[in-house]
PyMOL CGO cylinders between C-alpha atoms (Angstrom):
from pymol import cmd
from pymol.cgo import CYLINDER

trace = [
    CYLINDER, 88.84, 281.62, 253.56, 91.90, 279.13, 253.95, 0.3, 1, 1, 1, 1, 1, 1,
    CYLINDER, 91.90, 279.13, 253.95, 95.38, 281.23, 254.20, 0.3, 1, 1, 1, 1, 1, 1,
    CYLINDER, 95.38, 281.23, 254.20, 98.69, 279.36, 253.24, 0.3, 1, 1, 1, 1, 1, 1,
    CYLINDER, 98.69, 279.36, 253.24, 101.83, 280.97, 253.57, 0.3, 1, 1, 1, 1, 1, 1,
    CYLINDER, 101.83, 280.97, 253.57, 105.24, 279.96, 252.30, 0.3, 1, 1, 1, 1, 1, 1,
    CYLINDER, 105.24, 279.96, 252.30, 108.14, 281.00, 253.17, 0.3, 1, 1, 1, 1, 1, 1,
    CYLINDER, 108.14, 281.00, 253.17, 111.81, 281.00, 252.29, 0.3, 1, 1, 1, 1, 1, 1,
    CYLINDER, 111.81, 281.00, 252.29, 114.83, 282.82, 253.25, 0.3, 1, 1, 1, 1, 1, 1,
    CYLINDER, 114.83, 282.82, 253.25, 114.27, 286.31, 251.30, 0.3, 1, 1, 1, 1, 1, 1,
    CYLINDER, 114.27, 286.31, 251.30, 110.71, 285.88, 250.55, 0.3, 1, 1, 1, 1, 1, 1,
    CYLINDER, 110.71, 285.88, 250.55, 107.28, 285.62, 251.34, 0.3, 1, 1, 1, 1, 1, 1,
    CYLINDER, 107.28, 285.62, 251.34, 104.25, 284.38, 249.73, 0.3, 1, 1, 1, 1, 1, 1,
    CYLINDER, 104.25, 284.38, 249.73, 100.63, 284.53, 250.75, 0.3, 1, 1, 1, 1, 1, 1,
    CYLINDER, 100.63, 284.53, 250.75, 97.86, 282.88, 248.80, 0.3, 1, 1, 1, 1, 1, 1,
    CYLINDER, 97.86, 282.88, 248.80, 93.98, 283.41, 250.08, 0.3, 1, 1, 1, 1, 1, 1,
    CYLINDER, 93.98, 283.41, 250.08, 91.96, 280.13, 248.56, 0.3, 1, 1, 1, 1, 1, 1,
    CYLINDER, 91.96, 280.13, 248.56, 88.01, 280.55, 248.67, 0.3, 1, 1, 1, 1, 1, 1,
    CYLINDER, 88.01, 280.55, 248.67, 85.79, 278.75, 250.85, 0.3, 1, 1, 1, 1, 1, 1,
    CYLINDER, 85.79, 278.75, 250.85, 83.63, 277.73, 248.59, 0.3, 1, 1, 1, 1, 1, 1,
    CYLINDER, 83.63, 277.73, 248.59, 83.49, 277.02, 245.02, 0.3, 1, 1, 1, 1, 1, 1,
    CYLINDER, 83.49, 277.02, 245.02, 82.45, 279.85, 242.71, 0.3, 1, 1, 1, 1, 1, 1,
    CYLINDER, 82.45, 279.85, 242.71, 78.86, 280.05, 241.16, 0.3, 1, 1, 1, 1, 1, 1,
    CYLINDER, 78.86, 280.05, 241.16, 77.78, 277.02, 239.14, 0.3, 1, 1, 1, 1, 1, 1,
    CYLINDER, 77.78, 277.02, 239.14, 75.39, 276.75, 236.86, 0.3, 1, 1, 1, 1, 1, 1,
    CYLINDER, 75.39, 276.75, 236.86, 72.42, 274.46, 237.55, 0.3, 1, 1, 1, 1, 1, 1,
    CYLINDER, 72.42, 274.46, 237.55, 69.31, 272.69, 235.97, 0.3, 1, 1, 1, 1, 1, 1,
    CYLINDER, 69.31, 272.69, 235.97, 69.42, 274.96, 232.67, 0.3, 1, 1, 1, 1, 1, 1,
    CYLINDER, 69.42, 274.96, 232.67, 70.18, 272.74, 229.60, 0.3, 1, 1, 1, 1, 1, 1,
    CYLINDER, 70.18, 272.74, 229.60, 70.85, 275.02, 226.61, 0.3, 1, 1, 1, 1, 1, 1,
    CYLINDER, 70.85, 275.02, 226.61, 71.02, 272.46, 223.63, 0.3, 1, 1, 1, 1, 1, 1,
    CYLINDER, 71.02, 272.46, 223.63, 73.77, 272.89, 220.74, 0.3, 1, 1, 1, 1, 1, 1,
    CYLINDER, 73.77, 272.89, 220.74, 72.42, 276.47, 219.48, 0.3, 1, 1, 1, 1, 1, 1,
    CYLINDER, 72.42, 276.47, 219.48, 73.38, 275.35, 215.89, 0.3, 1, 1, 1, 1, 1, 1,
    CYLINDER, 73.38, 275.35, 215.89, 70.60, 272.76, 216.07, 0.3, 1, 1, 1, 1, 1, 1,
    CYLINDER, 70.60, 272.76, 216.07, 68.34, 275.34, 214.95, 0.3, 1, 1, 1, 1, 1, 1,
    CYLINDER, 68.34, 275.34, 214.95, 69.83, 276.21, 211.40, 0.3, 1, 1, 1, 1, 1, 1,
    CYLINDER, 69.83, 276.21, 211.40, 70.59, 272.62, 210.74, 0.3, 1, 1, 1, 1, 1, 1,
    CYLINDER, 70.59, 272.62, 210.74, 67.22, 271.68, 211.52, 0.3, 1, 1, 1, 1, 1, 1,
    CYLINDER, 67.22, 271.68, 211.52, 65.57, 274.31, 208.96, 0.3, 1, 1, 1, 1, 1, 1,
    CYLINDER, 65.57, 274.31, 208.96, 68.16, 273.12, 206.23, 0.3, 1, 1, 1, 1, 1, 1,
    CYLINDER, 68.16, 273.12, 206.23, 67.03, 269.57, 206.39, 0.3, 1, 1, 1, 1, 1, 1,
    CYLINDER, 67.03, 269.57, 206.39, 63.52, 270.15, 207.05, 0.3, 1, 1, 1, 1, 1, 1,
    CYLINDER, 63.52, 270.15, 207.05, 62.76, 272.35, 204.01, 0.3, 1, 1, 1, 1, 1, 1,
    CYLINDER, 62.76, 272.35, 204.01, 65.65, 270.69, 201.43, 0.3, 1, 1, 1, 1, 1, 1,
    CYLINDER, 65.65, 270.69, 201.43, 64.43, 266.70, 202.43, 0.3, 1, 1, 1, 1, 1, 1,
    CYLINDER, 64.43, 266.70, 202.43, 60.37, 267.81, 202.68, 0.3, 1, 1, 1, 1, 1, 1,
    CYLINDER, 60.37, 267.81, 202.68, 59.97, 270.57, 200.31, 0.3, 1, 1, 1, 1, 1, 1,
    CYLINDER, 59.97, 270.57, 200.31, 62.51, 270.24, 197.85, 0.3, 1, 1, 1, 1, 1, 1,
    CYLINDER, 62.51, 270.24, 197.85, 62.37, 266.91, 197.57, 0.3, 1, 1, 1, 1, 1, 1,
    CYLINDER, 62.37, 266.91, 197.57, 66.70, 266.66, 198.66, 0.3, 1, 1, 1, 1, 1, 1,
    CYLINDER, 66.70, 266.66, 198.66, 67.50, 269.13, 195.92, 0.3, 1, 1, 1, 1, 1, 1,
    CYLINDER, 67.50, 269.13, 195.92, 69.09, 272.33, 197.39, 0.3, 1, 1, 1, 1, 1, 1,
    CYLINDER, 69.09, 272.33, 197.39, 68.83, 274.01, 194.00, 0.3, 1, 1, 1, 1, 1, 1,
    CYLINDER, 68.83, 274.01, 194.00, 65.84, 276.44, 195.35, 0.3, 1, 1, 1, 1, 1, 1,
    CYLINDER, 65.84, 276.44, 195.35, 68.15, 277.93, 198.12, 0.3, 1, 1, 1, 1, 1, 1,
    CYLINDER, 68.15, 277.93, 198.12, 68.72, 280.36, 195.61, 0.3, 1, 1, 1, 1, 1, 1,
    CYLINDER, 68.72, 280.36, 195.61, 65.59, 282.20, 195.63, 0.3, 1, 1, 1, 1, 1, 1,
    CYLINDER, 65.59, 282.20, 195.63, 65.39, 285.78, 196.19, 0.3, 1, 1, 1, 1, 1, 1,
    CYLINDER, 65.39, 285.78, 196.19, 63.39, 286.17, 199.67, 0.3, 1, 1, 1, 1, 1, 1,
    CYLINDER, 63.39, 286.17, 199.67, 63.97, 290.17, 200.03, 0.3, 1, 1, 1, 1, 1, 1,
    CYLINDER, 63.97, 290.17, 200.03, 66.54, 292.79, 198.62, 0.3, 1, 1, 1, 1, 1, 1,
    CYLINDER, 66.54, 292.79, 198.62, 68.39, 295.38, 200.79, 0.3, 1, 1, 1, 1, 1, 1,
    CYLINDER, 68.39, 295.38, 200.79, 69.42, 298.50, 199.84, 0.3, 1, 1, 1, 1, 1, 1,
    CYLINDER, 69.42, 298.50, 199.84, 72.94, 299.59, 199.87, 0.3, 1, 1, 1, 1, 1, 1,
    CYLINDER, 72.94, 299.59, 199.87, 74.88, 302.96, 200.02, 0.3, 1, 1, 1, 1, 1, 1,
    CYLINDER, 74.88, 302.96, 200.02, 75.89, 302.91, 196.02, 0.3, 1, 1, 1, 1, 1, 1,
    CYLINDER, 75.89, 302.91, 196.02, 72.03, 302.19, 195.49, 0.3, 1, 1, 1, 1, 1, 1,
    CYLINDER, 72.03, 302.19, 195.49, 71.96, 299.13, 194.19, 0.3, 1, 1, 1, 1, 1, 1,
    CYLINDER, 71.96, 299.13, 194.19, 69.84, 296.66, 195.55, 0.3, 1, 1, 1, 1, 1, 1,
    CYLINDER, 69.84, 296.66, 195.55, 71.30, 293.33, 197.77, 0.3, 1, 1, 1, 1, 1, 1,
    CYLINDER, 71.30, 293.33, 197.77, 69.53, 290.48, 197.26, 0.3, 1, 1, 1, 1, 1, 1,
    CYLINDER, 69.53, 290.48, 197.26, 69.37, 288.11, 200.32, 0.3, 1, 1, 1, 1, 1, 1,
    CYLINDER, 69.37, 288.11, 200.32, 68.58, 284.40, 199.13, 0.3, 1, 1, 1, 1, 1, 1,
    CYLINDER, 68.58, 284.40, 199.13, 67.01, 281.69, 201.51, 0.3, 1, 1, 1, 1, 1, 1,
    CYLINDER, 67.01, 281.69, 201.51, 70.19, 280.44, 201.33, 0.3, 1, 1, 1, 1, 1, 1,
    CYLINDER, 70.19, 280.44, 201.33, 72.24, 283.42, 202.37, 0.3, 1, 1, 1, 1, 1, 1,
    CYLINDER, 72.24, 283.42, 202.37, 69.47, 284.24, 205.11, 0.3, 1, 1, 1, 1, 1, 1,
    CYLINDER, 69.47, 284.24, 205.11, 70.11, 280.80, 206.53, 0.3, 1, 1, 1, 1, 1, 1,
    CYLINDER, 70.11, 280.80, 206.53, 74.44, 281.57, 206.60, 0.3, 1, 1, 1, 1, 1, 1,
    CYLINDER, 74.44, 281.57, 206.60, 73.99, 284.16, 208.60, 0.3, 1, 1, 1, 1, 1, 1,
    CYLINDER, 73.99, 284.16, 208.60, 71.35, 282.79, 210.93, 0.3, 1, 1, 1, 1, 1, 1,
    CYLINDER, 71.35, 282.79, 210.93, 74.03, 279.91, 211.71, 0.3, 1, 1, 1, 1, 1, 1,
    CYLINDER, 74.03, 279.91, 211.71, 76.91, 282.25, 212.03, 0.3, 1, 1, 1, 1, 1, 1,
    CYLINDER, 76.91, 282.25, 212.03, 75.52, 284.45, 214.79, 0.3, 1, 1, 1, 1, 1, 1,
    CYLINDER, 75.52, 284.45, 214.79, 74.36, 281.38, 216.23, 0.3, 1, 1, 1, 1, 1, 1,
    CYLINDER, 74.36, 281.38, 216.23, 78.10, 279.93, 216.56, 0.3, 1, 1, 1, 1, 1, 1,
    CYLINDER, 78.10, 279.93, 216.56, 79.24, 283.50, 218.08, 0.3, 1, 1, 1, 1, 1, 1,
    CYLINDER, 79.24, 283.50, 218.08, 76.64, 282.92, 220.50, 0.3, 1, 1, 1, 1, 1, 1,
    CYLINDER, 76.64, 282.92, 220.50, 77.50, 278.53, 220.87, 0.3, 1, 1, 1, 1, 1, 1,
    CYLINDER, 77.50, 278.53, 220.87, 81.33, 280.04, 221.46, 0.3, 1, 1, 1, 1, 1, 1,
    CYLINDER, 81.33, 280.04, 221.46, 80.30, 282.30, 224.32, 0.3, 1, 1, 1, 1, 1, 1,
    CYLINDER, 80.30, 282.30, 224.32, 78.43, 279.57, 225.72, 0.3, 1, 1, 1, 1, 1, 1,
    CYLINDER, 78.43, 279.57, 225.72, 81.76, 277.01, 225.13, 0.3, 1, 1, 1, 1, 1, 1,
    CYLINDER, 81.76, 277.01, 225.13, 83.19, 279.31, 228.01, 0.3, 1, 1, 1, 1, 1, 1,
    CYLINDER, 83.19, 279.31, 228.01, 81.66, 277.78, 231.10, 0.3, 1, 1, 1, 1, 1, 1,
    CYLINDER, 81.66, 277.78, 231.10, 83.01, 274.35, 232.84, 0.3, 1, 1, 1, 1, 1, 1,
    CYLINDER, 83.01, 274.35, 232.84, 79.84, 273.46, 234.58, 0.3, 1, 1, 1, 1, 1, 1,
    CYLINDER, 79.84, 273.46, 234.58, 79.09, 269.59, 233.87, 0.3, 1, 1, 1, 1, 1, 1,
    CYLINDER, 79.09, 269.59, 233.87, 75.89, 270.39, 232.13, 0.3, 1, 1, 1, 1, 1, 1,
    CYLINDER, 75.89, 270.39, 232.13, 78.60, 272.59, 229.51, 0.3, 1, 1, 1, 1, 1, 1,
    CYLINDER, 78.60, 272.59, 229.51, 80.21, 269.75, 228.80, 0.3, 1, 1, 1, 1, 1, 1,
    CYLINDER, 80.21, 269.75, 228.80, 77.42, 267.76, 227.69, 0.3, 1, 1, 1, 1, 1, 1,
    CYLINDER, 77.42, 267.76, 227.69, 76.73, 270.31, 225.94, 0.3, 1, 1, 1, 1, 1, 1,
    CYLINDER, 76.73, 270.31, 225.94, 80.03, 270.69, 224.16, 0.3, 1, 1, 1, 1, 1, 1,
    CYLINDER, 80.03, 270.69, 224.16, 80.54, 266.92, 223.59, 0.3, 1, 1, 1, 1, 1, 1,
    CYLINDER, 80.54, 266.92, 223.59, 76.97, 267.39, 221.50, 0.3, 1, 1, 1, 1, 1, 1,
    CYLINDER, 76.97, 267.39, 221.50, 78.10, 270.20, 219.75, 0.3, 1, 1, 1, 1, 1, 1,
    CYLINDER, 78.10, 270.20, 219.75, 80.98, 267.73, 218.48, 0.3, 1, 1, 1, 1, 1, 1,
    CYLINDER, 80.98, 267.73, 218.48, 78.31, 265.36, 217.42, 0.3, 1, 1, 1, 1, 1, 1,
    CYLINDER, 78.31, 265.36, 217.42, 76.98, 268.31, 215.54, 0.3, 1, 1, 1, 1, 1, 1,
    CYLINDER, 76.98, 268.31, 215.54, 79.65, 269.06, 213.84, 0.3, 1, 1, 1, 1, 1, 1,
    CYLINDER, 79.65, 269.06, 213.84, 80.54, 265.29, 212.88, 0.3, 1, 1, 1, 1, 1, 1,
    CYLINDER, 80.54, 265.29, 212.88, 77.04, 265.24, 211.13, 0.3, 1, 1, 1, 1, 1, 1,
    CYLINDER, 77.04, 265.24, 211.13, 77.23, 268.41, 209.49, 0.3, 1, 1, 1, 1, 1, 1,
    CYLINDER, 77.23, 268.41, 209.49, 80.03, 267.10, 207.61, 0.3, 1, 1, 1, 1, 1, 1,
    CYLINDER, 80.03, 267.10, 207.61, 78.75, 264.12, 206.74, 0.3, 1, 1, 1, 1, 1, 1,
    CYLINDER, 78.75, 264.12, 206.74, 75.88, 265.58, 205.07, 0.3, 1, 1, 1, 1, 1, 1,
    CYLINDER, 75.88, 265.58, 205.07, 78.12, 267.80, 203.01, 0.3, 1, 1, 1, 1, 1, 1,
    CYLINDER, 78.12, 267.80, 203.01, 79.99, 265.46, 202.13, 0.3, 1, 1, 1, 1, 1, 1,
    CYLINDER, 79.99, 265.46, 202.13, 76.93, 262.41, 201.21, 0.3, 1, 1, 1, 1, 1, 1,
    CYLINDER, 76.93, 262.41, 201.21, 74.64, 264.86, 200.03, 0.3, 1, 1, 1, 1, 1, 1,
    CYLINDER, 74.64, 264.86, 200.03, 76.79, 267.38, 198.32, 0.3, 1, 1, 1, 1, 1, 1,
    CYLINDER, 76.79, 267.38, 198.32, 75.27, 267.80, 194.29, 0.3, 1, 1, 1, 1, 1, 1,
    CYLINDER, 75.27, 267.80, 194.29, 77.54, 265.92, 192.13, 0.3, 1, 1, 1, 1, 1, 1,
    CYLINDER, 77.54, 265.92, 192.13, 79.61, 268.73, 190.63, 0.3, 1, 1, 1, 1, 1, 1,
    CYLINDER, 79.61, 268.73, 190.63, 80.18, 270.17, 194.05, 0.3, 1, 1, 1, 1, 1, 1,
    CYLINDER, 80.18, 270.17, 194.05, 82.05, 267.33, 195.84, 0.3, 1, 1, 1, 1, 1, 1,
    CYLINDER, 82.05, 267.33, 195.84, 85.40, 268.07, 196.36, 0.3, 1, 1, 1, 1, 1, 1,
    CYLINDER, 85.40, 268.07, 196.36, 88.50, 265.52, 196.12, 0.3, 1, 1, 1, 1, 1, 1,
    CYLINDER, 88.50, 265.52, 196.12, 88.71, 265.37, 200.59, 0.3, 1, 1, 1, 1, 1, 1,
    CYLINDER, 88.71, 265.37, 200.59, 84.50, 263.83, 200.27, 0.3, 1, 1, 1, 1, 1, 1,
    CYLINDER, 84.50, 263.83, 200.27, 84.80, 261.47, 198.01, 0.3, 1, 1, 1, 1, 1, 1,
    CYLINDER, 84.80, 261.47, 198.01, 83.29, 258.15, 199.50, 0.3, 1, 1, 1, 1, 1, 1,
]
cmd.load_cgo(trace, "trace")
């Protein structure tokens, strides 16, 4: 521990530094969590449904709900919520400083970049909106 003391006429101030850094993180890369949702988007549109999105619509299962009517959850749905737990997850990662984090953040970025590229290129025609118009 390093002690430095300052002191002026009617005060004084003590701070205690550490000797050491705190605890880094080491060897562990955790690649952009969102990976995983964009991969299953692009896998199943571009190789099963030929670049059409149209079949995201599909019932997969139905929930039921409190009223008693039955929720339908669509591929499409299934795959929103998949991505949005994954980004509460990617956001509690974004709170380290550790080198390897920001490799990891500066592909995130690279992530996002090409995420909106693809809505914006392969958007259906009716669904483009005025800002993706290229």
């Amino acid at each position: 521990m390093l002690a430095l003391t300052h002191r002026r006429a009617d005060m004084t101030e003590s701070v205690i530094l550490p000797s050491h850094p705190g605890p880094r993180r080491r060897g562990l890369f955790v690649p952009p969590l969102l990976v995983f949702p964009f991969l299953a988007y692009n896998l199943v549109v571009f190789l099963f449904f030929g670049g059409n999105p149209v079949n995201w619509g599909a019932g997969l299962f139905a929930l039921p709900m409190p009223s008693g009517m039955p929720w339908a959850i669509t591929a499409g749905d299934f795959l929103l919520v998949v991505g949005i737990i994954l980004l509460f997850f990617e956001v509690l990662k974004s709170t380290q400083t550790a080198r390897a984090s920001i490799v990891e953040h500066m592909l995130s970025m690279v992530l996002f970049v090409v995420f909106l590229i693809e809505s914006c290129w392969w958007a259906p025609p009716r669904a483009r909106s005025s800002s993706c118009s290229w």
